[in-house]
C-alpha positions in Angstrom: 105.9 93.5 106.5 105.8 95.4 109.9 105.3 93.9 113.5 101.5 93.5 113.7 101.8 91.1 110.7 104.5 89.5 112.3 102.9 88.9 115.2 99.6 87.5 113.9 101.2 85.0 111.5 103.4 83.7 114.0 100.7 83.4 116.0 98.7 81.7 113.5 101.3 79.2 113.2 101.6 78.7 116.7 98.1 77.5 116.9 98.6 75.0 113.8 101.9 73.7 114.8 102.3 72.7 111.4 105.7 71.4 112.2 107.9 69.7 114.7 111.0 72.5 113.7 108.9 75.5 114.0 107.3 73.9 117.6 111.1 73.5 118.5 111.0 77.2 117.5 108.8 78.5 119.4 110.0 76.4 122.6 112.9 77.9 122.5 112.5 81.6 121.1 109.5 82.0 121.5 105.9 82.3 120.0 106.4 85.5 118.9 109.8 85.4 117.3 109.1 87.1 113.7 109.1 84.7 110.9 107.9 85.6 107.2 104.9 83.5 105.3 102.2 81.9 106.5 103.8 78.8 106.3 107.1 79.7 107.0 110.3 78.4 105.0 113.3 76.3 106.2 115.9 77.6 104.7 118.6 75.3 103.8 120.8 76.6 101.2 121.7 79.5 98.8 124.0 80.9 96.5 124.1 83.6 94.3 119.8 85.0 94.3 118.7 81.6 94.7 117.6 80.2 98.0 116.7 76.4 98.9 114.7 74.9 101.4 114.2 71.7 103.5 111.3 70.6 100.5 114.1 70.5 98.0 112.1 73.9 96.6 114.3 76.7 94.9 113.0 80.1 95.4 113.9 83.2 93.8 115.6 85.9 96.4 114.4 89.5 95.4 114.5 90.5 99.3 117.3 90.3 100.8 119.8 92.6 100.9 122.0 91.2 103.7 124.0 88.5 101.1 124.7 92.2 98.9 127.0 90.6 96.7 124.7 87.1 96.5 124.2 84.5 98.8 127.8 82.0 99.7 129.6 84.6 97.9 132.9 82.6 97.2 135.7 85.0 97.6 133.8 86.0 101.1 133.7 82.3 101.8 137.8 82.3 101.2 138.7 85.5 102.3 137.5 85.2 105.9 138.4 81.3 105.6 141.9 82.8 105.6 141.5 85.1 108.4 140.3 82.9 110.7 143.0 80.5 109.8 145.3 83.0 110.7 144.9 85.9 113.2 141.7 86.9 114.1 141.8 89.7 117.3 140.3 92.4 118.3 141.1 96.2 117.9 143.2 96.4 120.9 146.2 94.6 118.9 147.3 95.8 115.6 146.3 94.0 112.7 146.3 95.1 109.2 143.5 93.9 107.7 140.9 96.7 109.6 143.2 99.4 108.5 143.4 98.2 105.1 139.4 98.2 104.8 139.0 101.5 106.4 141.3 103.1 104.1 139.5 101.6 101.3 135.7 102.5 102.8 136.5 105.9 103.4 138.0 106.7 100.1 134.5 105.9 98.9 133.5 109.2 100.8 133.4 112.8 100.1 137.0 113.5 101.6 135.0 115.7 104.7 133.9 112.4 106.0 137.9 111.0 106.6 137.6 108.6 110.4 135.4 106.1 111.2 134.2 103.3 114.2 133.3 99.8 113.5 130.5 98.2 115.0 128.3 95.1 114.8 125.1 96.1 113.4 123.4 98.7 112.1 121.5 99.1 115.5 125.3 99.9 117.0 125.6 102.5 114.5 122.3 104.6 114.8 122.8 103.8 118.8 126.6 105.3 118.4 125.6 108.2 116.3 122.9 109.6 118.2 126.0 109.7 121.0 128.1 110.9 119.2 125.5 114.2 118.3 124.5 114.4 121.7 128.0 115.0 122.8 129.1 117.3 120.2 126.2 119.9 120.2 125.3 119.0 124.2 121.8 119.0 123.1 119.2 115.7 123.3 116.9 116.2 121.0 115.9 113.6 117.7 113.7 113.9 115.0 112.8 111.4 112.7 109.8 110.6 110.4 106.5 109.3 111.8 106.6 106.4 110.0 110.6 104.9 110.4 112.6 102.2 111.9 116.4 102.3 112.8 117.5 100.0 115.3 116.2 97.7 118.5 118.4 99.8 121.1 116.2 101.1 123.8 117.6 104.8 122.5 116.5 103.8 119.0 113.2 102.1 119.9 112.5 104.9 121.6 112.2 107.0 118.5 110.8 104.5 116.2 107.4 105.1 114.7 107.3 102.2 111.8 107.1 99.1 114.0 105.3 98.0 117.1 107.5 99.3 120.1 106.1 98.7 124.1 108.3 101.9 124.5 106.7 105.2 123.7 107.9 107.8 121.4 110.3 109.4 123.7 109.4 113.1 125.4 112.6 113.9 123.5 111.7 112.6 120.2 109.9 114.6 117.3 108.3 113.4 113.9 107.6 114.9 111.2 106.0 113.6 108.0 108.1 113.3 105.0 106.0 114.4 101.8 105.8 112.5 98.6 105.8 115.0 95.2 105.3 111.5 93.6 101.6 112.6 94.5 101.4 115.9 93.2 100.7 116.5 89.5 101.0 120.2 89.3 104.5 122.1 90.7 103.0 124.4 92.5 101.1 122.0 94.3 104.2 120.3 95.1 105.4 123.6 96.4 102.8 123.7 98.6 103.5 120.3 99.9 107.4 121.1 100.3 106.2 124.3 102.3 104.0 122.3 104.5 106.6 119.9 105.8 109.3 122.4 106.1 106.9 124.6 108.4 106.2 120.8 110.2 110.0 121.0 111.0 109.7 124.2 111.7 107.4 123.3 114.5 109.1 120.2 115.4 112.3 122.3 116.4 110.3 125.0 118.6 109.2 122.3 120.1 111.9 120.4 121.3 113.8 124.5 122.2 111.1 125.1 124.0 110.8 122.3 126.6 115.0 122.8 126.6 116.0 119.5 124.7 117.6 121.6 122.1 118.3 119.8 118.6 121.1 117.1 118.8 120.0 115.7 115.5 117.7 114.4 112.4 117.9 111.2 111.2 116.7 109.7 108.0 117.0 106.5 105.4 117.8 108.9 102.4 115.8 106.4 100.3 113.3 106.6 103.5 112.7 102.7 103.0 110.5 101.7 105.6 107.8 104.6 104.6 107.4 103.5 101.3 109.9 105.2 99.1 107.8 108.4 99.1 110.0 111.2 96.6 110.4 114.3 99.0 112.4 116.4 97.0 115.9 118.4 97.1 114.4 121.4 98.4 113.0 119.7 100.9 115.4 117.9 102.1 117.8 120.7 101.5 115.7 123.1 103.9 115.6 120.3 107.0 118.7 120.2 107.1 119.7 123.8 106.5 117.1 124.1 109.8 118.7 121.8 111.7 121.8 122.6 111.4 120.6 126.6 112.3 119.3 124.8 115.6 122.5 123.7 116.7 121.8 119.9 115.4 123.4 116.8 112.8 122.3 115.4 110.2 123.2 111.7 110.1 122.7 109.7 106.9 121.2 105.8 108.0 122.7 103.9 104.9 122.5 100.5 106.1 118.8 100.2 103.4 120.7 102.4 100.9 124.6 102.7 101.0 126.7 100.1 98.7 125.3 101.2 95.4 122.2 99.6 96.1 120.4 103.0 93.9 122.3 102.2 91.4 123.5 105.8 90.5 125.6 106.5 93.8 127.5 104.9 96.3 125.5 105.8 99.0 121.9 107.2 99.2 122.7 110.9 100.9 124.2 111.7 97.3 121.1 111.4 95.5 120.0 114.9 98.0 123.5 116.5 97.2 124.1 117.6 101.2 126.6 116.3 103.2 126.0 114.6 106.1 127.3 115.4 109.4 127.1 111.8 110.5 127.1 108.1 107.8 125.7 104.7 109.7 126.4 101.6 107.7 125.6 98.2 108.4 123.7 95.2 107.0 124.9 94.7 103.6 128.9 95.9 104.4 129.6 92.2 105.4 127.4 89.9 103.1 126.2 88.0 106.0 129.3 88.7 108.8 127.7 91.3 111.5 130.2 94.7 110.5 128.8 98.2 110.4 130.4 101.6 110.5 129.9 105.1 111.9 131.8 108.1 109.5 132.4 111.2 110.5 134.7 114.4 109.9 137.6 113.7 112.0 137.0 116.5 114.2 133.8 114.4 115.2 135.3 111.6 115.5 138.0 112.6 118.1 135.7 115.3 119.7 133.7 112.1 120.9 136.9 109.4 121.4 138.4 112.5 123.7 135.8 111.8 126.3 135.2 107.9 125.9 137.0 105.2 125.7 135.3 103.4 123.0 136.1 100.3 121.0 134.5 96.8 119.4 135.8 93.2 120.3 133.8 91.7 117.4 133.4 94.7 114.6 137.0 95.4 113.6 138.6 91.4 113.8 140.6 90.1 110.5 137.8 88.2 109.4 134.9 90.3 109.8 136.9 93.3 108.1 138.0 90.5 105.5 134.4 89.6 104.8 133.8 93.6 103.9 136.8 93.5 101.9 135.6 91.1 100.0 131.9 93.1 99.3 134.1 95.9 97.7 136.5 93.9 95.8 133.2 92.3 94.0 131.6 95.3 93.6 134.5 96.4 91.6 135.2 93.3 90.0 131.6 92.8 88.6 130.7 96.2 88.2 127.3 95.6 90.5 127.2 99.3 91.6 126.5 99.5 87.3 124.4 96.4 87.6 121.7 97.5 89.9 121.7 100.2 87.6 121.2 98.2 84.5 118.7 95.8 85.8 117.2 98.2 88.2 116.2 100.4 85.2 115.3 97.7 83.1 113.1 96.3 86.0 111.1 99.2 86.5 110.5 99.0 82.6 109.1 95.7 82.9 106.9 96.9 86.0 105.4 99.5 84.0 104.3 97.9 81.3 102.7 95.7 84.0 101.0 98.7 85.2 99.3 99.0 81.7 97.5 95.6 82.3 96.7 95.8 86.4 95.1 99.1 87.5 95.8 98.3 91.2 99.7 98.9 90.7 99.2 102.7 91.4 103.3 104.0 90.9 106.5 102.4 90.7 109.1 103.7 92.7 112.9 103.7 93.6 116.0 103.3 91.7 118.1 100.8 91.1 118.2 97.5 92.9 115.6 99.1 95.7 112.4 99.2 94.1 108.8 99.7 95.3 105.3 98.4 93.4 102.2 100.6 95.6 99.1 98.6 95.1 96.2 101.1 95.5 92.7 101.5 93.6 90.7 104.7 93.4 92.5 106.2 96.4 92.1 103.0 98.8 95.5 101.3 100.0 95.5 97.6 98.7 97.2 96.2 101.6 95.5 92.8 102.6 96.1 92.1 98.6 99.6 93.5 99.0 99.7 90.2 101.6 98.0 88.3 99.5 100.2 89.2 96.4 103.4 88.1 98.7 101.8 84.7 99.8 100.9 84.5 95.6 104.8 85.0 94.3 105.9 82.6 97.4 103.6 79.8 95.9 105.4 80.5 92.6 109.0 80.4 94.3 109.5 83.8 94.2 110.7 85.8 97.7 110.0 89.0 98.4 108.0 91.5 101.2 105.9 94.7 101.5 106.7 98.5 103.2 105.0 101.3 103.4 102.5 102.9 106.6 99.9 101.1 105.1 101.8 98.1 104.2 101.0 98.2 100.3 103.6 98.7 98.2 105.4 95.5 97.3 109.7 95.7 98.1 111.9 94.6 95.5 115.9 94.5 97.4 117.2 91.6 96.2 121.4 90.6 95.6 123.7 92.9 93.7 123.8 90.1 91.2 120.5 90.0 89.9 120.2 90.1 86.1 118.2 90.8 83.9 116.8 87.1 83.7 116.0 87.2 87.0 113.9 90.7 86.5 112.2 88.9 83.9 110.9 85.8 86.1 110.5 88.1 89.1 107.8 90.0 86.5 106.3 86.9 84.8 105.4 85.7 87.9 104.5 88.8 89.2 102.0 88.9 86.4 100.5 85.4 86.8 100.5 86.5 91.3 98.4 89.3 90.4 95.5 88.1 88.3 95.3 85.0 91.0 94.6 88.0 93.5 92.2 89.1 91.8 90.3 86.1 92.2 91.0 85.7 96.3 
């Protein structure tokens, strides 16, 4: 659901003020602080992919991707329980519990990418990065896709094209399209398309030499989230970065949608493209609900950068918040989630296409693993007031989740680590049952 919706339902609600806790709301943040629904939900509870609120209602979580390993994970709860009953400093004292984790995080890596920062957010991570590249190839400027989001920095907001910004794409900023072969039927056609963006890069790049920004860096969601989980190919992705790396520029990997096994088949999303980033951002689902994020790098980065600035993180790299990440990994391992998104994931999409033989709107499924996308679309229109409507539907029924895409219409599917098959199979009963109400809206 991007800003514009946002900002209408909020304001929608303002107008009702349906309740004295959402008036309280906007007294104090505001009346348009984002809030999901058109009548919102207070949230009081959760654990595991379930969610309560103040009705006594349980809803079914296939959204959010912050509690990654479920929602009150217990050996979270304990672990950073113990920290904070212990120690719990920042970086500028030694304490082992951040060196433990990083060890462990980076051994998850191709062994190029060996030193790392913490940071709070995934926001401090993109914001860091694009620092980091601007100091190592002393060039400014960004590309990105015309229809992304990574971060609410005024660097990043400055570059971002797939929310509602005041701040305009900066001078230094490029976009290019990213192309989807999920729309081609024949290969050559899809060679064609392939050609067509790399020649947009192409462009892009001239560009920004030409008005002497020089390339600094691209950066992308490898699943490329936020536009909709369009399939763009190896070669494509292949030949950007080949052509910014010619230009003197990085390529950094924004895993905070992808990274933690979300797919399903890797560990992080750049593997699915088999090139190596240059630069690894990590952040919402690396503490379960703690703010932690990363930024990995080659070690030569990494120093190149620390030479010249004295950089560190009161909050990122404390006992707890590190114990909290701990935690994620040990029950990833554990309960084999990494092999559970993949399970379900797989066995979700089968579900969802056998949907697809009964509604014609569902167009394509798309994604992998636990990240997967429903586009609503009929004879080449973009369904994406039904997409709403289709949300609002499976929230009546107790089931959570949103909508992506530039035209808002294909239907998001990120919930918990530990969803199961059982919960796949509700999540596409009442999927079923949302879509033939729709109909009838």
């Amino acid at each position: 659901m991007n800003q514009r919706i946002y900002l209408q339902l909020e304001f929608r609600t303002r107008l009702r003020g349906s309740s004295s806790i959402i008036r309280r709301r906007i007294a104090t943040l505001g009346a348009y602080s984002p809030l999901f629904y058109r009548e919102p939900l207070e949230i009081v509870s959760a654990e595991g992919v379930w969610m309560h609120d103040a009705k006594g209602d349980r809803y079914l979580d296939a959204y959010n991707n912050v509690p990654h390993v479920g929602h009150s994970n217990e050996r979270v709860r304990l672990a950073v329980s113990q920290a904070l009953s212990s120690v719990n400093v920042n970086s500028r004292y030694i304490t082992r519990m951040p060196i433990d984790y990083a060890e462990r995080l980076l051994a998850l890596f191709p062994k190029q990418l060996d030193r790392m920062f913490f940071v709070n957010s995934g926001s401090e991570a993109n914001e860091l990065a694009l620092r980091i590249a601007r100091q190592k190839t002393g060039n400014r400027g960004i590309i990105v896709s015309d229809f992304s989001y990574h971060g609410n920095t005024t660097a990043l907001a400055e570059m971002t094209t797939g929310l509602t910004v005041h701040e305009t794409l900066g001078s230094h900023v490029r976009a290019i399209t990213i192309p989807d072969l999920g729309t081609c039927v024949e290969a050559k056609d899809q060679r064609d398309l392939t050609a067509h963006a790399l020649e947009s890069v192409d462009q892009a790049i001239a560009s920004l030499q030409s008005e002497g920004y020089g390339v600094a860096a691209v950066i992308i969601d490898p699943i490329f989230s936020t536009e909709g989980m369009p399939t763009p190919g190896q070669e494509f992705i292949s030949g950007l970065v080949d052509r910014v790396h010619k230009a003197g520029g990085m390529y950094i990997a924004d895993e905070v949608q992808s990274g933690f096994g979300r797919t399903g088949l890797h560990m992080w999303g750049f593997q699915h493209f088999h090139r190596l980033p240059d630069i690894v951002t990590l952040g919402k689902p690396m503490g379960n609900g703690l703010p932690i994020g990363a930024v990995i790098a080659e070690g030569e980065i990494i120093n190149h950068f620390a030479a010249e600035n004295q950089y560190f993180n009161t909050f990122a790299t404390t006992p707890a918040s590190c114990s909290a990440a701990m935690a994620v990994l040990d029950e990833m391992e554990d309960k084999t989630l990494m092999g559970n998104a993949a399970v379900v994931g797989a066995y979700l999409k089968h579900r969802l296409e056998s949907l697809r033989t009964h509604h014609d709107e569902i167009h394509s499924i798309r994604g992998s693993g636990l990240y997967i996308g429903i586009e609503l679309s009929y004879e080449g229109e973009a369904l994406g007031k039904y997409a709403a409507d289709i949300v609002e539907g499976m929230k009546s029924l107790k089931v959570l989740h949103s909508r992506i895409g530039r035209y808002d219409n294909i239907l998001k599917i990120r919930p918990p680590l530990v969803f199961s098959q059982e919960h796949a199979d509700m999540f596409c009963t009442n999927l079923d049952i949302a879509l033939h109400q729709g109909r009838c809206q």
